[in-house]
KEBA-72282 format. One record per residue (C-alpha): residue in one letter; x, y, z. Coordinates in steps of 0.05 Angstrom, whole numbers, padded with zeros to 5 digits, always signed. Each point is the difference from the previous one (the first is absolute). Example, Ala and Ser with C-alpha at 12.3 -4.5 7.8 and 13.67 -1.06 7.14 Angstrom:
A+00246-00090+00156S+00027+00069-00013
***
This chain:
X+01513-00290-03251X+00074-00014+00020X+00041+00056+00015X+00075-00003-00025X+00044+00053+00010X+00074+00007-00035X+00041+00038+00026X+00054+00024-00049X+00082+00024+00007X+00011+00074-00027X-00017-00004-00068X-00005+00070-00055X-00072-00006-00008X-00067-00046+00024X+00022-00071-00032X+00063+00013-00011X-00014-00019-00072X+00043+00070-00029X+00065+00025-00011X+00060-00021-00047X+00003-00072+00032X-00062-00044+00009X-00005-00052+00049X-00036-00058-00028X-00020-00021+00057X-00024+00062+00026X-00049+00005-00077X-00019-00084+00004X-00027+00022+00079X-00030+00075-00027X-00035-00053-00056X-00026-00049+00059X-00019+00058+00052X-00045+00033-00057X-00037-00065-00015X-00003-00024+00072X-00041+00076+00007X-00044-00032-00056X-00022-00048+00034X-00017+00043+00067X+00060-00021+00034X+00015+00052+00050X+00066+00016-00006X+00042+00075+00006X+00070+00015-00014X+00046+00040+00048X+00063+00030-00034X+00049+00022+00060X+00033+00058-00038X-00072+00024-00013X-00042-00018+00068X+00049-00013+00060X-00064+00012+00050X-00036-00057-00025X+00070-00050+00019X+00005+00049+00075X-00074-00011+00012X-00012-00069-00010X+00040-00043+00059X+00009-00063-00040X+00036+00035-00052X+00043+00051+00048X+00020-00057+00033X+00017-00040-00054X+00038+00062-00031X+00046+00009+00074X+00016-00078-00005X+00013-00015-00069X+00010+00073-00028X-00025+00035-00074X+00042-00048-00031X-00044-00060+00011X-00059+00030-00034X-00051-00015-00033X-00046-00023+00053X-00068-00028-00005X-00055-00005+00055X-00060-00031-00016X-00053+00016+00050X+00051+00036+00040X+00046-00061+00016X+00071-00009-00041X-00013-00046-00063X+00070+00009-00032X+00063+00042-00006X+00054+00020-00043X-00027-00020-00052X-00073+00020-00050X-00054-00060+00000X-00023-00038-00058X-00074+00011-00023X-00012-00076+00033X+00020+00020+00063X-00041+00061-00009X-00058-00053-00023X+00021-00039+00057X-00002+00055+00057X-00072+00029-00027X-00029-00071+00004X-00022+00005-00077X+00002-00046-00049X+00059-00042-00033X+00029+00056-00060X-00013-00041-00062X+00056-00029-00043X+00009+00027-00062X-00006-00056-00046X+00023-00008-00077X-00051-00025-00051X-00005-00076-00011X+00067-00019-00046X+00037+00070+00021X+00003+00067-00027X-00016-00026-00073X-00060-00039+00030X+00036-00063-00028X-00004+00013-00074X+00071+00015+00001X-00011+00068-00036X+00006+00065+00042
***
């Protein structure tokens, strides 16, 4: 099972998915991080304002942290090396990196939404 790790800036709560302003890109990667779970993907969330040991204790990430600073966060290891920075993956890299499966298209019914009858 592939291990990713995502490491998080200071955020008010877990996923950062709270408060008066919303990130959407903070609740599309909350979306993708619960399904990747689903499908036994390995993979933990550190929120700096919550956990700051778990940035100290792992070298990859302290380092990271004294070169590029809290600012450059998020940061994603996948089995313990640097897979991306700055910014939250998409669910096909998170595909990609756990060596599963192609995500399936969604796909409209033949002739559209009205299934070509022209009547919705």
């Amino acid at each position: 099972m592939t291990k990713i790790r995502v490491y998080d800036p200071a955020m008010c709560c877990s996923t950062g998915v709270c408060g008066p302003t919303v990130d959407p890109a903070l609740v599309r990667f909350s979306a993708d991080a619960d399904w990747a779970k689903g499908q036994e993907i390995d993979l933990l969330r550190y929120n700096l304002g919550q956990e700051p040991m778990a940035f100290v204790n792992n070298s990859v990430v302290k380092q990271f942290l004294d070169r590029s600073g809290a600012e450059a966060l998020p940061l994603i290891l996948v089995e313990g090396e640097i897979a991306l920075a700055g910014r939250y993956p998409t669910r096909e890299e998170l595909v990609r990196w756990a060596g599963l499966a192609a995500v399936p298209a969604m796909k409209s019914p033949a002739g559209g939404c009205c299934g070509g009858s022209g009547t919705c």
